[in-house]
C-alpha positions as CSV (number, residue, x, y, z in Angstrom):
1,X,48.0,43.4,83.0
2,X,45.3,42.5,80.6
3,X,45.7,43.2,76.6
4,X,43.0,43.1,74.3
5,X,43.1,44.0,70.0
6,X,40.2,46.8,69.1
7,X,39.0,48.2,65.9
8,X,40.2,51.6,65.1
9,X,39.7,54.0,62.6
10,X,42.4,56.0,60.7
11,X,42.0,59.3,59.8
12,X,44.6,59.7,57.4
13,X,43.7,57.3,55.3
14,X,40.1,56.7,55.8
15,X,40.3,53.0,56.9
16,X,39.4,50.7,59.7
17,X,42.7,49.2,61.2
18,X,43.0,47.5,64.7
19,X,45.0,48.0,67.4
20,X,46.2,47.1,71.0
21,X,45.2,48.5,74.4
22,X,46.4,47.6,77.7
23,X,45.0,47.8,81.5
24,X,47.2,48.4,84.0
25,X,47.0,45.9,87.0
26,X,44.6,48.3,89.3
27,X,43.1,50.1,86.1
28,X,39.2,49.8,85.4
29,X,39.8,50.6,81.6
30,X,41.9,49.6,79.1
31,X,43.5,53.0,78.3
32,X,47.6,52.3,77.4
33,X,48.4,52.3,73.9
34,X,51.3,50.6,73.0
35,X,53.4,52.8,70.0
36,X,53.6,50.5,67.1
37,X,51.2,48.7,67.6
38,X,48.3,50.5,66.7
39,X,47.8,50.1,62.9
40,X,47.2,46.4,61.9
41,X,45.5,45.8,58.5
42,X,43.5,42.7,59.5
43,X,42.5,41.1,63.4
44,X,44.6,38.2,62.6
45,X,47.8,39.9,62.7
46,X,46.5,42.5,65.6
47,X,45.5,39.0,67.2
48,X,48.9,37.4,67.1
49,X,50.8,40.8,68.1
50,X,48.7,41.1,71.3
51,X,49.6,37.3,72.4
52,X,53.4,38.5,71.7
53,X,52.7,42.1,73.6
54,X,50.7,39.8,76.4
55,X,54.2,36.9,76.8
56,X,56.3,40.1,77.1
57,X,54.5,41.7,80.2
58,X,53.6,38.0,81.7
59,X,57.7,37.5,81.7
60,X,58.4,40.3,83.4
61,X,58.3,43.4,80.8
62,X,57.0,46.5,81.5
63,X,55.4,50.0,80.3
64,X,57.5,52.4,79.9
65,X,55.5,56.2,80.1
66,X,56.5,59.9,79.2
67,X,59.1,61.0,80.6
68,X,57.2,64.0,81.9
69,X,55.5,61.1,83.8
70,X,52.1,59.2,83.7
71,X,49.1,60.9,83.0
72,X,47.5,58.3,85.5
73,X,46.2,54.8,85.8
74,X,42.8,54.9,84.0
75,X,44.0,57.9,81.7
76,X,44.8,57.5,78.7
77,X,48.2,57.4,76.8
78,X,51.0,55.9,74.5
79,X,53.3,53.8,76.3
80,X,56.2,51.4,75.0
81,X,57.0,48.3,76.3
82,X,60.8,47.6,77.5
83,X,61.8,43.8,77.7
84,X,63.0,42.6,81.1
């Protein structure tokens, strides 16, 4: 799986924050949003969470989605991420 930070914009408060996405091996787009992770003040800290997020699913963590199941590969969605 590949993770990558983007810039996001939040509504509530009217200010750009950054975020993490996720592709799923097999994906074409990076459409899994980790919960949590979504409202980072500055790239540096968005940065350094998505090497952490990125050591997690390289050791064998996963995504865990809804339990009403996924809403599909290249759809997109909230997901947590479960340690091995």
């Amino acid at each position: 799986m590949k993770v990558r930070t983007q810039k996001n914009f939040n509504r509530r408060t009217c200010e750009i924050v950054f975020g993490i996405s996720i592709m799923p091996d097999g994906g074409r787009r990076f459409c899994k949003y980790p919960i949590g992770h979504q409202e980072y003040r500055d790239y540096s800290q968005a940065y350094q969470a998505m090497k952490d997020v990125q050591k997690i699913l390289d050791d064998g963590g996963r995504l865990v989605y809804s339990p009403k199941g996924s809403a599909g590969i290249n759809k997109n969605e909230y997901v947590k991420i479960e340690l091995a």
